[in-house]
Wavefront OBJ file of the C-alpha trace (Angstrom):
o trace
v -27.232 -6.489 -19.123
v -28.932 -9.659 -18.049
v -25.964 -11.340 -17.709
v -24.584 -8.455 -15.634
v -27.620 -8.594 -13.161
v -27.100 -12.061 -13.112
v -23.744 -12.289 -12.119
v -24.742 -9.355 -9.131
v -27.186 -11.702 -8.200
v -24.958 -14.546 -7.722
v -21.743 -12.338 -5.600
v -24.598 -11.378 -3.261
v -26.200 -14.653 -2.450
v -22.606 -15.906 -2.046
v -22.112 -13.391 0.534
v -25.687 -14.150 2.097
v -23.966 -18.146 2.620
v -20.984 -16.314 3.703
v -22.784 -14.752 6.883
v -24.787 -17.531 7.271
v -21.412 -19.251 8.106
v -20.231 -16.420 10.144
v -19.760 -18.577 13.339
v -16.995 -20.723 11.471
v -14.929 -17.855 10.770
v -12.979 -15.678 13.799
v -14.804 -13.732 15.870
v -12.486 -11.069 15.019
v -10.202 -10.231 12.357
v -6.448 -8.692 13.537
v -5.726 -6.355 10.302
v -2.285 -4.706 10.724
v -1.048 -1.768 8.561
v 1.990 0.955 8.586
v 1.682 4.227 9.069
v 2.123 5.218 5.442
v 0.730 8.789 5.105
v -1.519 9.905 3.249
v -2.382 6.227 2.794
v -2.308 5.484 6.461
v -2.149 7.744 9.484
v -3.427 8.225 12.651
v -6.354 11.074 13.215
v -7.429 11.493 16.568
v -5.534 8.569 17.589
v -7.393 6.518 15.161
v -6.208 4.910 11.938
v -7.251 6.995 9.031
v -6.187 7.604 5.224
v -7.367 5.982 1.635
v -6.227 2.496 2.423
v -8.294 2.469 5.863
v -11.113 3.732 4.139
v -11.140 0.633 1.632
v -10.297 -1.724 3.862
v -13.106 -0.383 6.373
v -15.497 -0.446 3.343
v -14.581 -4.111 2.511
v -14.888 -5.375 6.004
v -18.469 -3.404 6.195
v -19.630 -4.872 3.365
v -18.894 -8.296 4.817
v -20.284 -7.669 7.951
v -16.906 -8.498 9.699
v -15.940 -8.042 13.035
v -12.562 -6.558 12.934
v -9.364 -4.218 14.187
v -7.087 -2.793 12.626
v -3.522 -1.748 14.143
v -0.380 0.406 13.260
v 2.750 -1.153 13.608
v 6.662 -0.764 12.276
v 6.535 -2.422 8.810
v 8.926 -5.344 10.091
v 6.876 -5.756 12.741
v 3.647 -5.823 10.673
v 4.984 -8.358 8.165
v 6.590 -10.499 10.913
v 3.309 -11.390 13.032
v 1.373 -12.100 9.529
v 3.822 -14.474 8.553
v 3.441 -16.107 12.089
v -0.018 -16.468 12.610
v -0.180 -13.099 15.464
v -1.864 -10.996 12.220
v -4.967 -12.430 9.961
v -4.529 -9.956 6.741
v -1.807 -7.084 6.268
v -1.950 -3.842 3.960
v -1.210 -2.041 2.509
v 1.572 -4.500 0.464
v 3.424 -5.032 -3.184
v 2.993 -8.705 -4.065
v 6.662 -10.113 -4.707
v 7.111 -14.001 -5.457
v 8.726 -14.360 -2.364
v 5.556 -13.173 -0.371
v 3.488 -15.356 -2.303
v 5.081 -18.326 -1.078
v 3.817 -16.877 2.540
v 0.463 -15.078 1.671
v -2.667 -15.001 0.161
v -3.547 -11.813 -2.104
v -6.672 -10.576 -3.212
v -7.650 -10.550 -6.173
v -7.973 -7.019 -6.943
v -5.629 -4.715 -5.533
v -6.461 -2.268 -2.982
v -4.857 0.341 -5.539
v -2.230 1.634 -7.876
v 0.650 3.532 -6.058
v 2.763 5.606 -8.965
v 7.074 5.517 -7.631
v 9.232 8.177 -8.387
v 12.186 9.419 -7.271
v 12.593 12.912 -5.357
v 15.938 14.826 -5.275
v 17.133 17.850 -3.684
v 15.903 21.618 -5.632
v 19.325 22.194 -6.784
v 19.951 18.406 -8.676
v 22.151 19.013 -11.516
v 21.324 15.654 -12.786
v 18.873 14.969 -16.153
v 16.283 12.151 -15.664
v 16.518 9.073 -18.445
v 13.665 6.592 -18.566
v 16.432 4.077 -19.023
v 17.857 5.160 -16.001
v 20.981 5.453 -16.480
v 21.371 8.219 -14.102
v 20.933 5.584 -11.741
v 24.143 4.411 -11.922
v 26.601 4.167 -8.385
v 23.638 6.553 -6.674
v 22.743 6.154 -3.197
v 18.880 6.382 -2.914
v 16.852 5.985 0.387
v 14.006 3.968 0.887
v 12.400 3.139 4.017
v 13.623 0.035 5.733
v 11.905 -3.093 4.933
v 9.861 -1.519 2.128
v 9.509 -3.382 -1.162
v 9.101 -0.108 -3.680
v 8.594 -2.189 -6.726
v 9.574 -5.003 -9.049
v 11.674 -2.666 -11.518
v 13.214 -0.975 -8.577
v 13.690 -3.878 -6.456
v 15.820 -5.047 -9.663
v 18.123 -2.247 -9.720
v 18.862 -2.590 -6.045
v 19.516 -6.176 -6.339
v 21.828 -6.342 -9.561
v 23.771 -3.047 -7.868
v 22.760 -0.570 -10.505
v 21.821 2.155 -7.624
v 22.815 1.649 -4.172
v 19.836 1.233 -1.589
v 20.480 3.631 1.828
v 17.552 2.753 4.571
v 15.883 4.689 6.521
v 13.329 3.906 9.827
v 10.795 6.828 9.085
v 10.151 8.103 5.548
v 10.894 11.337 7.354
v 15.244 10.145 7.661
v 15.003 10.273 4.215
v 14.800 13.791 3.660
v 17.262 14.388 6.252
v 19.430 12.087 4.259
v 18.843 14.234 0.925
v 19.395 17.565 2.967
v 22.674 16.155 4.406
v 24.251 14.531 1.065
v 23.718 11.283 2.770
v 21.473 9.998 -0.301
v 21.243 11.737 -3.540
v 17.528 10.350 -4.383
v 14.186 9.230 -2.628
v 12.453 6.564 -3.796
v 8.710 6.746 -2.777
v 5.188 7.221 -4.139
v 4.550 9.930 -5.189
v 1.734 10.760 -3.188
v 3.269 9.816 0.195
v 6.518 11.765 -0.760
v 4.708 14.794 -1.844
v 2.623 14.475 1.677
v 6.353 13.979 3.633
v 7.591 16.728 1.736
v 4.889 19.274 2.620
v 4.866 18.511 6.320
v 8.437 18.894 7.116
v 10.942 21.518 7.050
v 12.300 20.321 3.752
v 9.679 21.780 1.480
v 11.880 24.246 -0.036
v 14.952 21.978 -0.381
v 12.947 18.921 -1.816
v 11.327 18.310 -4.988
v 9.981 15.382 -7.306
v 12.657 14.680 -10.134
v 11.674 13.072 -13.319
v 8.406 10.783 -13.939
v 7.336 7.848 -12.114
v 9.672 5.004 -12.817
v 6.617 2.517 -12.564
v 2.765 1.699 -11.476
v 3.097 -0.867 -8.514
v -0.551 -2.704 -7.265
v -0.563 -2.708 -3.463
v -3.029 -5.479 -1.956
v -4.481 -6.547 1.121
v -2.987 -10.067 1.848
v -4.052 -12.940 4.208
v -2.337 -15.399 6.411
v -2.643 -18.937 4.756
v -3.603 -20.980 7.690
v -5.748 -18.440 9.978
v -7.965 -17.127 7.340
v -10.608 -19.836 6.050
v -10.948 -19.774 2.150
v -14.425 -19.304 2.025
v -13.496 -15.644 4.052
v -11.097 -14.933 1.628
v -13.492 -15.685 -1.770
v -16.438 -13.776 0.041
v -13.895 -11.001 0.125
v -12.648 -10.937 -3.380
v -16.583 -11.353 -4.386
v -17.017 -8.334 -1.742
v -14.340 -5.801 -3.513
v -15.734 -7.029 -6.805
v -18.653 -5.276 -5.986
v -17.206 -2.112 -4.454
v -15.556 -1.695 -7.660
v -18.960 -2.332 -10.218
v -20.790 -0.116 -8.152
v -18.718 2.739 -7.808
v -17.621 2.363 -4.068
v -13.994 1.940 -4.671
v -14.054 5.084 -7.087
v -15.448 7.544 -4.792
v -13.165 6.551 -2.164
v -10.814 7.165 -4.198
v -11.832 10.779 -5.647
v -12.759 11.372 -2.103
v -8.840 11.022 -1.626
v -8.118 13.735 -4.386
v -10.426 15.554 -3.118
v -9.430 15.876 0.584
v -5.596 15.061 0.552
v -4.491 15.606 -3.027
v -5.583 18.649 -3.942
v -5.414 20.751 -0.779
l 1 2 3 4 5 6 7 8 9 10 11 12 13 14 15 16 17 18 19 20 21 22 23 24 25 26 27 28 29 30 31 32 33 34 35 36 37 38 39 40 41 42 43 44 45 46 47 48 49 50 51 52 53 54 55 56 57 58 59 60 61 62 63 64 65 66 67 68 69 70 71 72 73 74 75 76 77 78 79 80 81 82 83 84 85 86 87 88 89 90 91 92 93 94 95 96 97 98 99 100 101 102 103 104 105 106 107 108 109 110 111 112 113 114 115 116 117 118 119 120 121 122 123 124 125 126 127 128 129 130 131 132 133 134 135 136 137 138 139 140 141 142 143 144 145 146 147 148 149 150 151 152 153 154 155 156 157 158 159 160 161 162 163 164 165 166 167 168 169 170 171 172 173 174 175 176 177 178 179 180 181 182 183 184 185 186 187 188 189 190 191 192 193 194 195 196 197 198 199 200 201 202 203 204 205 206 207 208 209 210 211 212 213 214 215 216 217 218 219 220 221 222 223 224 225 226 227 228 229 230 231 232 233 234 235 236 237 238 239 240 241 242 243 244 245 246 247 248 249 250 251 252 253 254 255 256 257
């Protein structure tokens, strides 16, 4: 327990020097973000949904001047890459993206993927996946879904059909276009219930995999000492407790209603 306290001790004078250094740092962060719902959305034309909350909890605790904004995905990606965007979320770390950003530590949290069919789907679910096989399954455009997915795209095993909106890909389902939907399962439950296709859509099978989404950083705007105060910062939310009532404040609200 000493050792514990200790270790408190230590996060929180770091982040005493990191405020102390404030003036080094930007003024003002530029966070960008999707609109992902029920992760992100916009309430009363303001950003709102369990990855705003952490990320709004995170910048709080760091005492960080900051905005966040909702753009396309491509569009999100594409001005973090060039400097326009100081951190992105929320987003699957790939090697590829590594070579371009700088994850936290932790992730933000744990999305579950599964795949959602049409009511009448004649098809049994595998956890090989062989049912995969030759099928046509949407995914939004410029979404990574996950390692084991992105795999099955790239060898050819199931045939990727984008969409713009998470919405298309219903549409897709109804019309024949795709025969799955590849999403988490949150967000595709939340899609599902909003639209018209609530009696025509359902989740099929279990989730085909647990993918970490993080908040990353661009490498040359974002000083290092930033980005360790904010790993030190999340550290924190998660021993005390933060980062778990955000997230049963999520079942709570948005799951379960």
């Amino acid at each position: 327990m000493a050792l514990f306290r200790l270790g408190v001790s230590w996060k929180a004078g770091l982040l005493f020097c990191f405020a102390a250094t404030a003036a080094e740092q930007p003024s003002s962060l530029r966070l960008v973000t999707l609109e992902y719902p029920p992760y992100v959305e916009i309430k009363d034309d303001k950003p709102d949904g369990l990855s705003i909350w952490l990320v709004e909890a995170l910048m709080q605790r760091l005492q960080q001047e900051h905005r966040i904004e909702v753009l396309p995905w491509k569009r999100a990606l594409w001005q973090l890459e060039t400097g326009a965007a100081d951190a992105v979320f929320p987003v699957l770390k790939t090697p590829g993206r590594e070579t371009k950003m700088v994850f936290m530590a932790e992730p933000l949290t744990n999305e579950n993927v599964m795949l959602f069919s049409r009511c009448d789907e004649a098809i049994a679910f595998d956890s090989e996946l062989k049912f995969l096989r030759n099928k046509r399954v949407c995914v939004q455009q410029g979404f990574s879904i996950g390692l084991r997915a992105d795999e099955l795209f790239q060898t050819g095993w199931m045939e990727r059909v984008n969409a713009n909106h998470q919405s298309d890909c219903l549409r897709m389902l109804h019309m024949g276009v795709a025969r799955f939907y590849l999403v988490d399962r949150y967000a595709g439950a939340y899609v599902i219930q909003q639209s018209q296709y609530k009696h025509v859509v359902r989740p099929f099978g279990e989730p085909l995999e647990m993918t970490p989404v993080y908040l990353a950083w661009n490498k040359d705007s974002v000083d290092e000492h930033l980005i360790t105060a904010a790993n030190d910062a999340f550290e924190q939310m998660l021993e005390s407790g933060e980062h778990q009532r955000l997230l049963q404040r999520f079942q709570d609200e948005v799951v379960s209603r």
